[in-house]
N, CA, C and O atoms as a GROMACS GRO file, in nm:
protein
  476
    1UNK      N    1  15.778  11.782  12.520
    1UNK     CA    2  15.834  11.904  12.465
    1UNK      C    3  15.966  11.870  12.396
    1UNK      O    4  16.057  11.821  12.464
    2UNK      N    5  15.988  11.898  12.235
    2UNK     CA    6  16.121  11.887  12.192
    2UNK      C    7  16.204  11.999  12.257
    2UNK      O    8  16.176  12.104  12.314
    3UNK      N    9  16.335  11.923  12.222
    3UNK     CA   10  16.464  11.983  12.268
    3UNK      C   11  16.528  12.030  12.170
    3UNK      O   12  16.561  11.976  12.065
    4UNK      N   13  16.554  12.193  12.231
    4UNK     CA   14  16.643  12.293  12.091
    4UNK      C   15  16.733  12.240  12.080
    4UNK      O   16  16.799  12.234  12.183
    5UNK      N   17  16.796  12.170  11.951
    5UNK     CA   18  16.898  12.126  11.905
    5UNK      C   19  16.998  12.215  11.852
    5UNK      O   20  17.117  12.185  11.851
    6UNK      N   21  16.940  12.353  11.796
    6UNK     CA   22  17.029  12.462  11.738
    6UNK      C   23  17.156  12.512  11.836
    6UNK      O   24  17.237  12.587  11.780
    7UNK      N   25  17.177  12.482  11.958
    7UNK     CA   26  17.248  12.560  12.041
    7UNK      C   27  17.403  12.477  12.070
    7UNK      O   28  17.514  12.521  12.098
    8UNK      N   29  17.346  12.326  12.046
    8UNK     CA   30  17.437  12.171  12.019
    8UNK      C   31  17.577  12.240  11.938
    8UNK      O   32  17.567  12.336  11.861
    9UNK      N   33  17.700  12.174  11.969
    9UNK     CA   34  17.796  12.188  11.891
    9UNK      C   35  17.761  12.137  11.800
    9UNK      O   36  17.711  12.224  11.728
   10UNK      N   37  17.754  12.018  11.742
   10UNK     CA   38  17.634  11.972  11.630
   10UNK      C   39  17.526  11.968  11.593
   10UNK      O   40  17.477  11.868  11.541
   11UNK      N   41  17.467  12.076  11.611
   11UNK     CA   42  17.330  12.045  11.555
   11UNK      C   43  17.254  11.992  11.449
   11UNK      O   44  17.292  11.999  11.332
   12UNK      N   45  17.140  11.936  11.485
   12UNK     CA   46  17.069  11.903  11.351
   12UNK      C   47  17.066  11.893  11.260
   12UNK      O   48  17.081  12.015  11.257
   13UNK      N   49  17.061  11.861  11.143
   13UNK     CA   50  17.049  11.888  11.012
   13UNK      C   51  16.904  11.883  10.973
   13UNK      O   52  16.827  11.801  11.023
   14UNK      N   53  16.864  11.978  10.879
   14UNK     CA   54  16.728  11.980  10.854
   14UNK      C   55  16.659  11.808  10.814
   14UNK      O   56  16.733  11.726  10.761
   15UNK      N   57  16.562  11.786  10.837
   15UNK     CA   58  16.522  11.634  10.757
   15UNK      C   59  16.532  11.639  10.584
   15UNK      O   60  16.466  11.717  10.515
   16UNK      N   61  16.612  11.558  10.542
   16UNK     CA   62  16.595  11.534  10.377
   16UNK      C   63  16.455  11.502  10.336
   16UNK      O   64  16.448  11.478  10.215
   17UNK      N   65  16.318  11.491  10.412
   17UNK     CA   66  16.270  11.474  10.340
   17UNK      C   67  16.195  11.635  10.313
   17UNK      O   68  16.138  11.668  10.209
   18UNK      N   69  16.205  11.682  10.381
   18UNK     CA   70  16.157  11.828  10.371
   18UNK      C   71  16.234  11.898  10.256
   18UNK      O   72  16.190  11.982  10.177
   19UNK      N   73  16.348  11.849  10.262
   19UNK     CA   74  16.430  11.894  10.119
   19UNK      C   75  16.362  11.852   9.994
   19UNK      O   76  16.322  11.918   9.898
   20UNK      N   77  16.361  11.748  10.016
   20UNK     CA   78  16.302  11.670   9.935
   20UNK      C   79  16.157  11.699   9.821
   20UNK      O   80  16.125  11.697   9.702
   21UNK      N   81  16.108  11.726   9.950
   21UNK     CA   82  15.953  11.835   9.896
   21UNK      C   83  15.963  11.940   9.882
   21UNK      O   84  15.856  11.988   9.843
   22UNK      N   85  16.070  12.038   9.897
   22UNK     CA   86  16.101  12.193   9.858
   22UNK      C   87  16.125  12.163   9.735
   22UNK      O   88  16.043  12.217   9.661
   23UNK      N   89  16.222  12.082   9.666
   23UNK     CA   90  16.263  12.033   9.522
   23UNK      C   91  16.155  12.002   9.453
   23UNK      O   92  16.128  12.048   9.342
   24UNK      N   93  16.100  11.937   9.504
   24UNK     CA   94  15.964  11.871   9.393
   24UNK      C   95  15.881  11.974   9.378
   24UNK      O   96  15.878  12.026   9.266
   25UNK      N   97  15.807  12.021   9.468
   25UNK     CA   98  15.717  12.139   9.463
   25UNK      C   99  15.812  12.251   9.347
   25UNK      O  100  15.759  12.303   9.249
   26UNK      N  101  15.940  12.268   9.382
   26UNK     CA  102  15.990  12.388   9.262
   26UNK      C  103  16.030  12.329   9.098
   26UNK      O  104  16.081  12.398   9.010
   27UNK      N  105  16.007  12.237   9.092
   27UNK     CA  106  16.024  12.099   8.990
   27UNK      C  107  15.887  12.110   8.925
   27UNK      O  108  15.895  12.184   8.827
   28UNK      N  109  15.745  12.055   8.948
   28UNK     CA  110  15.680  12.141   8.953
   28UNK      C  111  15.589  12.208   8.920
   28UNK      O  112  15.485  12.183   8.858
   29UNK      N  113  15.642  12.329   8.977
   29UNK     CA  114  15.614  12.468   8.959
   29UNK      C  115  15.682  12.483   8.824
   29UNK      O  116  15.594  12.434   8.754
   30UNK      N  117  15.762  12.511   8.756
   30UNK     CA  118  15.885  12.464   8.642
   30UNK      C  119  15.783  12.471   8.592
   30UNK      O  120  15.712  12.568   8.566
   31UNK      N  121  15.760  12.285   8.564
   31UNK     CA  122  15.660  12.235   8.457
   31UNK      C  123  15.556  12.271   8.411
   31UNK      O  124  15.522  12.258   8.294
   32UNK      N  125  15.483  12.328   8.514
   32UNK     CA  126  15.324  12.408   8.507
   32UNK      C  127  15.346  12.540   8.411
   32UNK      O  128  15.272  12.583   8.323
   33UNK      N  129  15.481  12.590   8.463
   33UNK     CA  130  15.510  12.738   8.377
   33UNK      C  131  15.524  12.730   8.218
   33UNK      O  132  15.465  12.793   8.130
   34UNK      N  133  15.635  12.620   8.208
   34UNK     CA  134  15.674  12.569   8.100
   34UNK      C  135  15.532  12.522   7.994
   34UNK      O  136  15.513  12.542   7.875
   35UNK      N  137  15.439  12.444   8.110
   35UNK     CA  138  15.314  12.355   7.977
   35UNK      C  139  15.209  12.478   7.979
   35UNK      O  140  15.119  12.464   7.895
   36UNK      N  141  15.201  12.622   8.076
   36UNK     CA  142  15.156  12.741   8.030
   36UNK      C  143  15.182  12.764   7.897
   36UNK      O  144  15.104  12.751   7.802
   37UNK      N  145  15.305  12.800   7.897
   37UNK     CA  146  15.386  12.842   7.731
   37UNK      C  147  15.339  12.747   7.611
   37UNK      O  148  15.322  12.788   7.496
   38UNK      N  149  15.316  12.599   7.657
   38UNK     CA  150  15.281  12.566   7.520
   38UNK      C  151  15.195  12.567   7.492
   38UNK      O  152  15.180  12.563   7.369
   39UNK      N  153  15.032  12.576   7.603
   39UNK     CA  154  14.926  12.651   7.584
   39UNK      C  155  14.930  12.774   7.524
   39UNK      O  156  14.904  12.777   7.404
   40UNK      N  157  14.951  12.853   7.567
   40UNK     CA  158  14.990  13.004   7.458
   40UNK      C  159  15.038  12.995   7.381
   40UNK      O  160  15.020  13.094   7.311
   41UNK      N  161  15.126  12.902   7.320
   41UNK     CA  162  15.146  12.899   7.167
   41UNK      C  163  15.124  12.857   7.108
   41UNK      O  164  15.179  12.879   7.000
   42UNK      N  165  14.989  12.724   7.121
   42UNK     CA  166  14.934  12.644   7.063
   42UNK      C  167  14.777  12.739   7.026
   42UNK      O  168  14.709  12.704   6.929
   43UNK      N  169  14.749  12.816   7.083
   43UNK     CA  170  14.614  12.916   7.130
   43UNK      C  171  14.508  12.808   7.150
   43UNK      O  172  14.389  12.820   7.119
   44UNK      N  173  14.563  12.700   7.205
   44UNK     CA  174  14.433  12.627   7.234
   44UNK      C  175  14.408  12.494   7.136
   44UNK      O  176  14.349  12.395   7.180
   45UNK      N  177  14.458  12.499   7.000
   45UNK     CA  178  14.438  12.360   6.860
   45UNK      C  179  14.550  12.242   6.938
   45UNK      O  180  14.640  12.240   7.022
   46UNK      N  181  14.500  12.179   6.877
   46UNK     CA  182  14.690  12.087   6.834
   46UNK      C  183  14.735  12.109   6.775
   46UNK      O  184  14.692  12.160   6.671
   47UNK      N  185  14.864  12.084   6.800
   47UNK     CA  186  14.985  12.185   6.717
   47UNK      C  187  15.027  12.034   6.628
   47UNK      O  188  15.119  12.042   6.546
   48UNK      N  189  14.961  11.911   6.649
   48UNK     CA  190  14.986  11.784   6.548
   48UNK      C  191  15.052  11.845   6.413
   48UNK      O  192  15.084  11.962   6.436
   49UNK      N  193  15.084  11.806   6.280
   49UNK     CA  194  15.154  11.868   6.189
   49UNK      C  195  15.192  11.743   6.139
   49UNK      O  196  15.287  11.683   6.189
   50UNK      N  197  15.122  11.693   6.035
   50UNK     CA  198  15.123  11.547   5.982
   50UNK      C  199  15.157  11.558   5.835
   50UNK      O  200  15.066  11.622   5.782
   51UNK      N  201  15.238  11.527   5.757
   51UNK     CA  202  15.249  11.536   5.606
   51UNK      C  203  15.135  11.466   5.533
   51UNK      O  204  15.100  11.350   5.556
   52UNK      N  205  15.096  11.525   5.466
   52UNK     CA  206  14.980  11.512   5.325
   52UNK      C  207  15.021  11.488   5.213
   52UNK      O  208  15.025  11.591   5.146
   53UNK      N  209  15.062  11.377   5.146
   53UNK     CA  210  15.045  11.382   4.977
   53UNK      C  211  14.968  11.285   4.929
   53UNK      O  212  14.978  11.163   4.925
   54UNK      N  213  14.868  11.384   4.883
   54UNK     CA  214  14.746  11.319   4.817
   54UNK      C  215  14.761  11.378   4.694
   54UNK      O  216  14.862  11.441   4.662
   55UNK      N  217  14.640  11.355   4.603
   55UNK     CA  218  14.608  11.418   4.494
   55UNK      C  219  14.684  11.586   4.477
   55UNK      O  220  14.788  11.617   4.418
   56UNK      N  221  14.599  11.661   4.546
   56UNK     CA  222  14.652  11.788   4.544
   56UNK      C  223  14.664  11.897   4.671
   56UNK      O  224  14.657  12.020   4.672
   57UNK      N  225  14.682  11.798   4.777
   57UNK     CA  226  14.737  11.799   4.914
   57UNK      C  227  14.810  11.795   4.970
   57UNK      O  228  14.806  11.720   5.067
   58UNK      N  229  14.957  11.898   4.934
   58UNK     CA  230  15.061  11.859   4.952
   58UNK      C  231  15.104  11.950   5.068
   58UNK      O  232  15.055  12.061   5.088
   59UNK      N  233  15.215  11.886   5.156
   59UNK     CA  234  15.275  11.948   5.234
   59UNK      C  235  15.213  11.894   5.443
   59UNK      O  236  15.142  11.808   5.496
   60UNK      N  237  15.307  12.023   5.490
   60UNK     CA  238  15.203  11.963   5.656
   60UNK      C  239  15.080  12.056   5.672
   60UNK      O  240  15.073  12.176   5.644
   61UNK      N  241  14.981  11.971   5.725
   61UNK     CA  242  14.883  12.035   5.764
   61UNK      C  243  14.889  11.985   5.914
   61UNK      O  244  14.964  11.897   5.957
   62UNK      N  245  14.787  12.064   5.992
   62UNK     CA  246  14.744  12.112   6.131
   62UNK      C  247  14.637  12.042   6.167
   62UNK      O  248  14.529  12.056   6.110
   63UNK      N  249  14.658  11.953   6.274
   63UNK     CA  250  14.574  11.884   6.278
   63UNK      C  251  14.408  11.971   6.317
   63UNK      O  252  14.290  11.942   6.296
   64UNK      N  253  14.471  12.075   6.376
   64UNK     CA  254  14.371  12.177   6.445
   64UNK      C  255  14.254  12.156   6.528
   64UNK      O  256  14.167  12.243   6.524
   65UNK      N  257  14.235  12.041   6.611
   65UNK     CA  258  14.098  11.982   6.713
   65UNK      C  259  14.104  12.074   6.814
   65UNK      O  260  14.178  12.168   6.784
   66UNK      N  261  14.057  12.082   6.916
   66UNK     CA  262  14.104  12.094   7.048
   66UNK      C  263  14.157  12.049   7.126
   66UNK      O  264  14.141  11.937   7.175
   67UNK      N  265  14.253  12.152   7.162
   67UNK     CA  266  14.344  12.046   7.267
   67UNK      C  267  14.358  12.056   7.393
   67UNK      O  268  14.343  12.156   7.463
   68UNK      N  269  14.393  11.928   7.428
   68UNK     CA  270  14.313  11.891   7.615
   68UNK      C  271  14.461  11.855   7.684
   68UNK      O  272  14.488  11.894   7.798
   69UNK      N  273  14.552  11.778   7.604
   69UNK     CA  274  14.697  11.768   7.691
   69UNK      C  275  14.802  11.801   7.676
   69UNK      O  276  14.811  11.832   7.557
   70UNK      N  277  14.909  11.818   7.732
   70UNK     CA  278  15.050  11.853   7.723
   70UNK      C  279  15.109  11.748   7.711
   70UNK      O  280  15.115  11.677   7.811
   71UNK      N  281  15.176  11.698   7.579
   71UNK     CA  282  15.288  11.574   7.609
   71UNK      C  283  15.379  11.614   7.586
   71UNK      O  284  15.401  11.723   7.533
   72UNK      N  285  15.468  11.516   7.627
   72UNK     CA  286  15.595  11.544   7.687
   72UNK      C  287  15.714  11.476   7.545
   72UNK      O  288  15.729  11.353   7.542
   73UNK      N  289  15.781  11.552   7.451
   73UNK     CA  290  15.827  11.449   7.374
   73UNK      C  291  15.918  11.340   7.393
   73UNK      O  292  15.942  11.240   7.325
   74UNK      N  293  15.972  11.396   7.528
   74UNK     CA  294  16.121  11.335   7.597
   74UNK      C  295  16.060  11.266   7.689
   74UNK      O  296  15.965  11.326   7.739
   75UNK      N  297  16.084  11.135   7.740
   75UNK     CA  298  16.017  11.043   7.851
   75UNK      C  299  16.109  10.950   7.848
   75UNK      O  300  16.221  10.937   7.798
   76UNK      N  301  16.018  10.870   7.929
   76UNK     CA  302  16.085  10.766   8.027
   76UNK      C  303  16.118  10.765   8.202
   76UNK      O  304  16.162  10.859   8.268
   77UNK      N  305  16.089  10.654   8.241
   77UNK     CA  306  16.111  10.661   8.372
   77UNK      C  307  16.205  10.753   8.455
   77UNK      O  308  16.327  10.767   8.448
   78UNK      N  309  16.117  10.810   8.531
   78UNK     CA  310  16.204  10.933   8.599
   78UNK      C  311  16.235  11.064   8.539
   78UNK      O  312  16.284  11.155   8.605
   79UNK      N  313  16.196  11.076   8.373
   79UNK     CA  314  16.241  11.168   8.296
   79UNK      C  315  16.143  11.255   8.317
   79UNK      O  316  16.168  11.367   8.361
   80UNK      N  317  16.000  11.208   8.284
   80UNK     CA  318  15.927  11.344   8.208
   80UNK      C  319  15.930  11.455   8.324
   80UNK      O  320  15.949  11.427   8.442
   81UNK      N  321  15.906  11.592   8.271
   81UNK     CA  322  15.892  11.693   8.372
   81UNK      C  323  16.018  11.720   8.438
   81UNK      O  324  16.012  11.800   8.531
   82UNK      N  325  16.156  11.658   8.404
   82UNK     CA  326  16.244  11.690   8.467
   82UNK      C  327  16.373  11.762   8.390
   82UNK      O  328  16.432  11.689   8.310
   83UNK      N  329  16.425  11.898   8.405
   83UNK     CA  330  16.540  11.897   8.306
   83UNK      C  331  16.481  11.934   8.180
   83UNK      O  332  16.397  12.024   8.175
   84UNK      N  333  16.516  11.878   8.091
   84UNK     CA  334  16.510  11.917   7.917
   84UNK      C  335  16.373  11.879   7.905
   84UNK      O  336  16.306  11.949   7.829
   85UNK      N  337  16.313  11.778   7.966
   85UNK     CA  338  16.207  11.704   7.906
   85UNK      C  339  16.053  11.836   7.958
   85UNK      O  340  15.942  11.836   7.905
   86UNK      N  341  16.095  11.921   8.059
   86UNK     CA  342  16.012  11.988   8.153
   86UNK      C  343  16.004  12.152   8.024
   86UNK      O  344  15.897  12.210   8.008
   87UNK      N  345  16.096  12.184   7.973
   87UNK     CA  346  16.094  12.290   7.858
   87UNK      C  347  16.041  12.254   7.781
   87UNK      O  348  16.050  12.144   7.728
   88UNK      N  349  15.925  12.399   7.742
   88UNK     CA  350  15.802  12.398   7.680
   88UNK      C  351  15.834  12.378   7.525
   88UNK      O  352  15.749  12.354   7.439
   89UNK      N  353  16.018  12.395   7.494
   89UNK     CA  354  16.030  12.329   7.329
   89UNK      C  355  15.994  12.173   7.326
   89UNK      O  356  15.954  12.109   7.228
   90UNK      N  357  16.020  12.122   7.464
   90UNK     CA  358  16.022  11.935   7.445
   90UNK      C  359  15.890  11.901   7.450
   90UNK      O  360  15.871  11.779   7.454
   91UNK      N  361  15.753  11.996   7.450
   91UNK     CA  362  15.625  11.975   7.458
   91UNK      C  363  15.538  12.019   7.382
   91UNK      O  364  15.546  12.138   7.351
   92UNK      N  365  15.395  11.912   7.313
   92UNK     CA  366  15.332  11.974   7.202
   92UNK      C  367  15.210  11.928   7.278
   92UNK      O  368  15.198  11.829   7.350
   93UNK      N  369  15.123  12.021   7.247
   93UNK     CA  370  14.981  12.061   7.310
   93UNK      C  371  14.880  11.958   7.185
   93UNK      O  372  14.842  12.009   7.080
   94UNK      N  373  14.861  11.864   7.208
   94UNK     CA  374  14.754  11.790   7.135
   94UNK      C  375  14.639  11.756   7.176
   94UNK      O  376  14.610  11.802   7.286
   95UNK      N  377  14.518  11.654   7.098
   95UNK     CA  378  14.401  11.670   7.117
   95UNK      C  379  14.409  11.534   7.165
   95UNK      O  380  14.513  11.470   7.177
   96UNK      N  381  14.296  11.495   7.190
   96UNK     CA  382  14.260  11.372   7.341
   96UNK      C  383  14.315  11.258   7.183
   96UNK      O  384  14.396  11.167   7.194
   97UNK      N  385  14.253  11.292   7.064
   97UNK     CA  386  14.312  11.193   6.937
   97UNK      C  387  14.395  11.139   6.890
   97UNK      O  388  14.410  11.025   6.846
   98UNK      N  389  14.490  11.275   6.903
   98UNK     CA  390  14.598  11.245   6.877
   98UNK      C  391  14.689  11.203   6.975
   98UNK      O  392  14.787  11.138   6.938
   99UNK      N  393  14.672  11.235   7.109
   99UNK     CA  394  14.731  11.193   7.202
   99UNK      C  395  14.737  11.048   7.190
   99UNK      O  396  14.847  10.992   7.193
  100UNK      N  397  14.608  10.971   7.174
  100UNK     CA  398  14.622  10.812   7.171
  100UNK      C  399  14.687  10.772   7.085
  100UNK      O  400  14.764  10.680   7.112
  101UNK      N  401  14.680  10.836   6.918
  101UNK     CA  402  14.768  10.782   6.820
  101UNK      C  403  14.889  10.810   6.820
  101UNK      O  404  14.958  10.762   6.729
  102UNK      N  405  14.954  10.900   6.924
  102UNK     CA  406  15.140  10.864   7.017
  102UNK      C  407  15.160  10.749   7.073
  102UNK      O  408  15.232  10.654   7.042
  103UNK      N  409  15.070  10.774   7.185
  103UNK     CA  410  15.035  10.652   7.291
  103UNK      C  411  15.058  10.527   7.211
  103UNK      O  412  15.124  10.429   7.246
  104UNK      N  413  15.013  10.541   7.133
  104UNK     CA  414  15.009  10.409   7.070
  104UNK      C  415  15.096  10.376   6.892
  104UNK      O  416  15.094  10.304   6.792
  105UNK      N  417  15.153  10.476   6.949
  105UNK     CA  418  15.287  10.421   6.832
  105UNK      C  419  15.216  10.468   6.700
  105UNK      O  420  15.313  10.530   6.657
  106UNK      N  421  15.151  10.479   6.636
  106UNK     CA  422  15.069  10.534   6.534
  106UNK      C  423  15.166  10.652   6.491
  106UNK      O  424  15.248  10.628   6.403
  107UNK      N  425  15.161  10.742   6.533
  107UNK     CA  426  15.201  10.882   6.511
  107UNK      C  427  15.336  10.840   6.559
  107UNK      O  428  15.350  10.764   6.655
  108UNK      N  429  15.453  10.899   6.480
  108UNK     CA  430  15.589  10.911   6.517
  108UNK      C  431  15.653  11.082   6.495
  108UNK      O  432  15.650  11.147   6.390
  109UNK      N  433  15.717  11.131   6.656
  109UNK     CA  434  15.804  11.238   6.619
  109UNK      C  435  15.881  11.240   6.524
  109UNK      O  436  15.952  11.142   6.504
  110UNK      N  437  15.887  11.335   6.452
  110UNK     CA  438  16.025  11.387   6.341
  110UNK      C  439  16.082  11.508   6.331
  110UNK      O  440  16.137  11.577   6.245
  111UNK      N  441  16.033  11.519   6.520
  111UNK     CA  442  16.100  11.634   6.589
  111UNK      C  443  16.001  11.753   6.612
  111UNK      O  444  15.910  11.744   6.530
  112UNK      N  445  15.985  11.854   6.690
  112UNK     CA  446  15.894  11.951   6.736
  112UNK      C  447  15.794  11.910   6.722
  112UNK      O  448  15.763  11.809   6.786
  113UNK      N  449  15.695  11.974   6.628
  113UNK     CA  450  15.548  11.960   6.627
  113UNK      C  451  15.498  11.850   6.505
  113UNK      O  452  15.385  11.802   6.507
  114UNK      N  453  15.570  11.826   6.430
  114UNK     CA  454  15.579  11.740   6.272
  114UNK      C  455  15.593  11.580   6.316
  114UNK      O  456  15.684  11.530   6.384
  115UNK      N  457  15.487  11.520   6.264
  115UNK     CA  458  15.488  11.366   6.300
  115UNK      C  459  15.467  11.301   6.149
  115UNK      O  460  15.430  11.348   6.041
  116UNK      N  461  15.501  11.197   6.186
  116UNK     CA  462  15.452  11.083   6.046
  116UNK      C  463  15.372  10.974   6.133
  116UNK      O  464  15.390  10.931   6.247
  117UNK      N  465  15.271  10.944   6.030
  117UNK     CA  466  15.164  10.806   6.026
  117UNK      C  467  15.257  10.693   5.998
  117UNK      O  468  15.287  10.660   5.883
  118UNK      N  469  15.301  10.635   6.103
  118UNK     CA  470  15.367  10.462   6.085
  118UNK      C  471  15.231  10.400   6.039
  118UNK      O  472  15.118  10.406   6.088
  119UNK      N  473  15.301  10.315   5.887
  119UNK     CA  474  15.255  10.220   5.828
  119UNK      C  475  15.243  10.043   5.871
  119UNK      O  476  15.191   9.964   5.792
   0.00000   0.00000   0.00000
């Protein structure tokens, strides 16, 4: 049988790791709300946005596929989902396609939803 510690001139302190998991779980919760929002403002496409000049193709177009993930534009170890990087402005709803051509350096931010094709 434990012993009530609450009654101690010192008592207890809760365990940090229980803290620990109250934070993360509301950390999160955050993120889930936040990559809601960029679902609803994406209505579901990729919000990709690639410049066109061709013949008589000018300007950004939409990549418009379906889209399956939330990335994160802000990263790095320990970052994503945390802080700035966890707000649904630092996130664009893309398609499984375009996701790889980030992943893989192909596609470069030039901020929000607007990328360029590295040559």
């Amino acid at each position: 049988m434990a012993m009530d510690t609450s009654r101690l001139a010192f008592p207890k302190g809760r365990p940090r790791a229980l803290d620990k998991a109250v934070r993360r779980k509301a950390l999160e919760a955050f993120d889930t709300r936040e990559s809601a929002k960029v679902k609803a403002r994406s209505g579901g496409l990729c919000e990709v946005q690639e410049e066109r000049i061709k013949a008589r193709l000018e300007g950004w177009l939409r990549c418009g596929r379906h889209a399956m993930h939330v990335h994160h534009l802000l990263g790095g170890i320990g970052v994503r989902g945390v802080g700035e990087s966890a707000l649904a402005s630092n996130k664009v709803h893309v398609c499984a396609v375009c996701h790889r051509l980030i992943h893989n350096h192909i596609l470069r931010s030039l901020g929000g939803v607007r990328f360029e094709r590295v040559t």
